[in-house]
C-alpha positions as CSV (number, residue, x, y, z in Angstrom):
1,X,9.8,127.6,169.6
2,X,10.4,126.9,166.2
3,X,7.8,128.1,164.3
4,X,7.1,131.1,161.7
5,X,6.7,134.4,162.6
6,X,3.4,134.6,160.0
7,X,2.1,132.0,161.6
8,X,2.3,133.2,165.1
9,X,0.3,136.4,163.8
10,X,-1.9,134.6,162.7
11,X,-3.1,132.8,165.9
12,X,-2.5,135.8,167.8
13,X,-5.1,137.6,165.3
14,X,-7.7,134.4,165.6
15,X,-7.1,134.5,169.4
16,X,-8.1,138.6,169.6
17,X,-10.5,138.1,167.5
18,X,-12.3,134.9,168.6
19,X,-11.2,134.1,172.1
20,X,-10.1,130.5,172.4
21,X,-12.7,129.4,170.3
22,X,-10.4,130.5,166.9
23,X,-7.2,128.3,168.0
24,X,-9.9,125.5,167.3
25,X,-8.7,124.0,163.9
26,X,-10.7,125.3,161.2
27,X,-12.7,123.0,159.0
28,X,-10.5,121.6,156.1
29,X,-11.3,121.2,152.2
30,X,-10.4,117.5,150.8
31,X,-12.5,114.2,150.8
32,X,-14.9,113.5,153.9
33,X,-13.4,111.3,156.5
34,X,-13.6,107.4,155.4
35,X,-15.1,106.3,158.4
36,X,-17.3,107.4,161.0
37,X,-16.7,107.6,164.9
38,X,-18.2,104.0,165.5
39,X,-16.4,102.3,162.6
40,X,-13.1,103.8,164.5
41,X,-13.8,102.6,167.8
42,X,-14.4,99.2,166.4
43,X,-11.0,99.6,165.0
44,X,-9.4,100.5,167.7
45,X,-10.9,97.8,170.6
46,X,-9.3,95.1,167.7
47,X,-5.9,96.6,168.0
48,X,-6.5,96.6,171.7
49,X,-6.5,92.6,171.6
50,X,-4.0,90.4,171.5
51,X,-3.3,89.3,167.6
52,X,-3.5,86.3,166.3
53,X,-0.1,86.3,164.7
54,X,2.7,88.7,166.2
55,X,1.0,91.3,165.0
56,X,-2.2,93.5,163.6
57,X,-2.0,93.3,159.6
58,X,-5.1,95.2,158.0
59,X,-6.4,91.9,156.3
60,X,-6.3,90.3,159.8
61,X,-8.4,93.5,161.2
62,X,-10.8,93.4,158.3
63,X,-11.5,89.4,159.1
64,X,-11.5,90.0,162.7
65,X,-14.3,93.1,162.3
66,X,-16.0,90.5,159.4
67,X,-16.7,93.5,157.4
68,X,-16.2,93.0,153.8
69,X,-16.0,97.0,153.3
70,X,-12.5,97.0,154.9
71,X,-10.8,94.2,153.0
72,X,-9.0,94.8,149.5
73,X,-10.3,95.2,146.2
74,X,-9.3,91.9,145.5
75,X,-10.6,90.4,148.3
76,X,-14.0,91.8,147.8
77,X,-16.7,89.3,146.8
């Protein structure tokens, strides 16, 4: 494996000390996710379908959705 020995103690610690539930990610600091569960299933059953052109742009997802919240800046009415 090619990993760090400090890091191995440290999941080896978690592990003892919290059974499998602390090799669970832990919460992280930074920004809230941008979308919710819903908005990326949406997402995701677009990319499922067929494209119009040969492929998936994000301007061609945000008109396909019809949500004005995913296009550009510029784009925004």
């Amino acid at each position: 494996m090619n990993t760090y020995p400090g890091r191995v103690s440290k999941w080896r610690t978690r592990f003892a000390r919290l059974g499998i539930e602390g090799l669970k990610d832990a919460p992280r600091t930074g920004p809230p996710p941008r979308y919710d569960e819903s908005t990326e299933r949406r997402i995701l059953a677009v990319l499922d379908e067929t494209p119009p052109k040969a492929t998936w742009t994000g301007k061609l997802v945000a008109k396909r959705l019809g949500d004005a919240s995913f296009a550009s800046p510029t784009e925004r009415p």
